[in-house]
Structures are given as C-alpha cells and as structure tokens.
Steps between C-alpha positions, in 0.01 A plus 500: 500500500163609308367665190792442341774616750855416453633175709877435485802658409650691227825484366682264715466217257293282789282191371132458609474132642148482633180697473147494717220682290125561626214707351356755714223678504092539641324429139733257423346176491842245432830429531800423299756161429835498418812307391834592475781369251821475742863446405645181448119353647255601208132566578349443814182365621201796527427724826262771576403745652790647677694145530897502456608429146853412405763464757647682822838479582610274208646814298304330222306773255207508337531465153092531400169535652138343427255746648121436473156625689246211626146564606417390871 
C-alpha cells in the first residue's frame, strides 16, 4: 500500500500483529525505524526499513508503535 492507501480489514474486529514499513520515493534521501509494543511482550528491539515488526502467527496484537525517519 502507498500514499496513504488502506491495508487491512474493516469491521471484522481482526488484530494487526506485525507491520513492515519503507519510505519510497526518487528525492528521498532516508529511511525509517520502528518498534512495536506487542501484547503480553512489551516493546521490541528497532527495525527498518521494511523489516517485520511484531509477530506472525502468534495472534499477539500490537498495542503501540515508535515510528521515526533516519538519514542514510
């Protein structure tokens, strides 16, 4: 998904559990780190640049999320 696009569901009540975020685009001279707050694990260590936060298959859901741009 880009610009702001919809990703997910609506309405059926589902939890996010993990999340891979990258910054895209020609003039763009950076990237991005994140960390994710997950149920019944707390924070987790920082990723970037379209890396797996959270957890997959766990049915654990993100409770928070730590977003931040770096310079490369």
């Amino acid at each position: 998904m880009t610009n702001g696009t919809f990703a997910g569901t609506k309405g059926k009540g589902l939890r996010l559990e993990g999340i891979k975020i990258r910054v895209n685009g020609d003039d763009l001279n950076g990237g991005v780190e994140y960390s994710t707050h997950v149920q019944n694990l707390g924070w987790q260590t920082w990723v970037k640049d379209n890396a797996m936060a959270g957890t997959k298959g766990k049915s654990l859901r993100l409770e928070g999320i730590q977003i931040r741009l770096i310079k490369k």
